[in-house]
C-alpha positions, 0 to 999 in steps of 0.5 A: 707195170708203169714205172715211176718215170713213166708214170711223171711222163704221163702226168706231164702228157696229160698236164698239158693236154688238159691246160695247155700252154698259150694255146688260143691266138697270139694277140700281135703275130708277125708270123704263122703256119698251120699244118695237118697230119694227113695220116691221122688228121691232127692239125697243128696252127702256130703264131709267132711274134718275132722282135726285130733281133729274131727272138720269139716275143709271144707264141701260140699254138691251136689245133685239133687231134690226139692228146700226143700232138696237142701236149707236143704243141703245148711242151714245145710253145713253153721251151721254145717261148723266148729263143731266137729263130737261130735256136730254134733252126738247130732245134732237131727232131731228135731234140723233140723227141727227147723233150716230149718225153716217153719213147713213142712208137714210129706212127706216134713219133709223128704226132709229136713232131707235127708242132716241131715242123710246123715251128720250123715252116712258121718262121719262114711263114711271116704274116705281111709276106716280107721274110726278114730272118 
């Protein structure tokens, strides 16, 4: 038997599996970084537009792979979306998990947390080689 918090959770998965939030490519980005789960082969690509006080002025992610690490991209990119790369450092995989939603096995806790990593090494990613946070 689902349980109604389990069933707004799906919905909520498959929402942003389905119409994703700024998915495709950032029209200016300044940095970016793509991973793939060796694992299972989800790749997860994230492009950033930093403004000179390190607050996220545009973010999109691409990739391909299950409907898990795609909605994970898609929840991550619409709460991250306007914080500063100080937020984003004390930004923790707990917090992802938390903010994905329903409790996942420890194979599929990987799915969900690719876009969280490959945030954290995009940052640090910039696109002309000149780190400046």
């Amino acid at each position: 038997m689902v349980s109604e918090q389990d069933e707004i959770y799906q919905e909520r998965i498959l929402d942003h599996y389905e119409d994703p939030y700024h998915r495709g490519g950032c029209a200016d980005p300044t940095h970016r970084h793509q991973e793939k789960n060796p694992l299972c082969g989800d790749v997860i690509q994230i492009e950033l537009q930093l403004d000179d006080e390190g607050r996220i002025r545009d973010i999109y992610f691409d990739g391909e792979g299950c409907r898990i690490s795609q909605a994970a991209a898609s929840i991550l990119a619409e709460y991250i979306d306007g914080k500063t790369v100080e937020e984003i450092k004390e930004f923790s995989p707990h917090d992802m998990l938390d903010l994905f939603g329903p409790k996942l096995s420890v194979l599929r806790q990987k799915c969900c947390l690719l876009s969280w990593k490959v945030l954290k090494s995009a940052v640090h990613s910039p696109i002309n080689g000149e780190e400046s946070m």
